[in-house]
C-alpha positions as CSV (number, residue, x, y, z in Angstrom):
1,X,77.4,129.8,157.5
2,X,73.8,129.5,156.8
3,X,71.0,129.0,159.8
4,X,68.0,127.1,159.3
5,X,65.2,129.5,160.2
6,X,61.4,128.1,160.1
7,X,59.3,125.3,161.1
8,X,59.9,121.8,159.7
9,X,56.9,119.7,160.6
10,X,56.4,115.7,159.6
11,X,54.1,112.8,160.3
12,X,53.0,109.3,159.3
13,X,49.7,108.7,157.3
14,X,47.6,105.5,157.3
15,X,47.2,103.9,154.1
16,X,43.3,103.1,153.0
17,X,42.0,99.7,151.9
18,X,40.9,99.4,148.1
19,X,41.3,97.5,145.6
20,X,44.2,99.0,144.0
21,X,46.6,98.9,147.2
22,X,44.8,95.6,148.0
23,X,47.7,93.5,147.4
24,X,50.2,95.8,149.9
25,X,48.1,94.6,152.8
26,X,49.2,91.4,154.8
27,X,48.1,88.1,154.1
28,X,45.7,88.1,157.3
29,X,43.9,90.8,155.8
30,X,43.8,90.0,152.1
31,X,42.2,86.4,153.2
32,X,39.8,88.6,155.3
33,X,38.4,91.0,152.4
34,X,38.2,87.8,150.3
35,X,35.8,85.9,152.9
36,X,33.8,88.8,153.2
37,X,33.5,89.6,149.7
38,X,32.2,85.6,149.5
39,X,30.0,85.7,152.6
40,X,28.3,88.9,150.8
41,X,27.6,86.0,147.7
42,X,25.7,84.0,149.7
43,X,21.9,84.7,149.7
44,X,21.4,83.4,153.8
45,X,24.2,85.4,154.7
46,X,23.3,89.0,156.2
47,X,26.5,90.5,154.2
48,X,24.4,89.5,151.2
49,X,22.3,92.5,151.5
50,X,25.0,94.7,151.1
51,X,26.4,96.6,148.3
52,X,30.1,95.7,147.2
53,X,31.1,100.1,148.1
54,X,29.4,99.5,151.6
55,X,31.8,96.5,152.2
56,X,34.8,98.7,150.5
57,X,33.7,101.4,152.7
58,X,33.5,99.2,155.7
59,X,37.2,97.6,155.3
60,X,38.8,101.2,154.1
61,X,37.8,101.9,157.5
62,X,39.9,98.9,159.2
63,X,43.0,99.3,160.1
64,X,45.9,97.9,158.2
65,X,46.4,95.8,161.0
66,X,42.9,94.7,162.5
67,X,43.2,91.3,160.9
68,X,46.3,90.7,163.2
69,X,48.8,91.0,160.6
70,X,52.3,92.7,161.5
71,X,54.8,94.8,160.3
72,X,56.9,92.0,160.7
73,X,55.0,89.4,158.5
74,X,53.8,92.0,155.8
75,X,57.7,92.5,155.1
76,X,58.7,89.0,155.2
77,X,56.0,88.4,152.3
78,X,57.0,91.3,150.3
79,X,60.4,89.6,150.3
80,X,58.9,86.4,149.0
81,X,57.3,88.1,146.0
82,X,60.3,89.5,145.1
């Protein structure tokens, strides 16, 4: 028989925030980006005074889950859409 002979290595990646995976995030964080993206609109807001690739920048930084959402609940919506 044959023998397996080498290294197999593995590992999970983080996926980033943007706009085009936007809608794979969980509804905690989708409502999130949205409410910043509006604060940013408002002129007495101090989000107003940045650029919309700072606040992209800022929230491909977050984790998938700093707006509390859960594995859990991000699969129960996917079923929904389906």
């Amino acid at each position: 028989g044959r023998v397996f002979v080498g290294r197999m290595e593995y590992g999970v990646r983080y996926k980033l925030w943007g706009p085009r995976v936007h809608s794979s995030y969980g509804s905690s964080f989708r409502r999130s980006t949205l409410a910043l993206f509006m604060l940013q609109r408002r002129d007495e807001c101090v989000w107003s005074t940045m650029p919309d690739d700072v606040i992209m920048y800022v929230l491909n930084m977050c984790p998938w889950d700093w707006f509390l959402d859960s594995v859990e609940g991000v699969e129960r919506e996917r079923g929904r859409e389906r």
